[in-house]
C-alpha positions in Angstrom: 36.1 18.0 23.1 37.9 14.8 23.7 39.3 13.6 20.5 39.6 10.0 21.9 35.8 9.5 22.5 34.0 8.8 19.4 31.4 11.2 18.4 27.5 10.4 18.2 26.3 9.3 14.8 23.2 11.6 15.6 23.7 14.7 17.3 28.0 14.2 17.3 28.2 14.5 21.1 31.1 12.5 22.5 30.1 8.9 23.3 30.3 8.3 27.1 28.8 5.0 27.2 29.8 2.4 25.0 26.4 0.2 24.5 24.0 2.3 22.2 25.2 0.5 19.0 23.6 -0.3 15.6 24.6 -2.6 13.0 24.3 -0.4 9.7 25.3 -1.3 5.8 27.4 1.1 6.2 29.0 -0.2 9.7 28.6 0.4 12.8 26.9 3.6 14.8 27.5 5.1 17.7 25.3 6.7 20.0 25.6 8.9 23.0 22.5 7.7 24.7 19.2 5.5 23.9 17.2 8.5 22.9 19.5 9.3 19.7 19.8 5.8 19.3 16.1 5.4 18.9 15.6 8.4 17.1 18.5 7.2 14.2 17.0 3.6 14.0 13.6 5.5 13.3 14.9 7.8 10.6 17.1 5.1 8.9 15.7 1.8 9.7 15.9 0.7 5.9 19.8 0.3 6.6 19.7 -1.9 9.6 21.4 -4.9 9.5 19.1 -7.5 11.3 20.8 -8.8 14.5 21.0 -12.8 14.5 20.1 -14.1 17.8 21.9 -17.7 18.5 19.9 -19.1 21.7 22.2 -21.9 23.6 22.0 -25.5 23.1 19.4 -26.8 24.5 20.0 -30.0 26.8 17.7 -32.7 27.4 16.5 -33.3 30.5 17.8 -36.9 32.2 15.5 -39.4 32.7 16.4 -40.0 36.4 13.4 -42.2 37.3 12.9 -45.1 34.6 
């Protein structure tokens, strides 16, 4: 195995694919695909940390004909 790829949190295949994350209370998890990622935040969904979604600024339309 390649020792600079971390391993899955779930089934401790190397991680190919960096985007099959969870935020945990006990940091961050690693995932080797969506399945194991699904499958962990099923099993141990009491230590998710929620994810905080900032939309952007909304700006006003401009009144273009007054």
């Amino acid at each position: 195995m390649d020792q600079s790829k971390p391993n899955c949190d779930l089934c401790a295949l190397p991680v190919e694919i960096p985007d099959f994350t969870l935020n945990t209370k006990h940091g961050l998890k690693r995932f080797c695909c969506e399945g194991c990622l699904g499958i962990y935040r099923l099993l141990h969904e009491d230590e998710l940390v929620a994810e905080i979604y900032c939309p952007s600024p909304q700006v006003p339309d401009a009144d273009l004909g007054s």
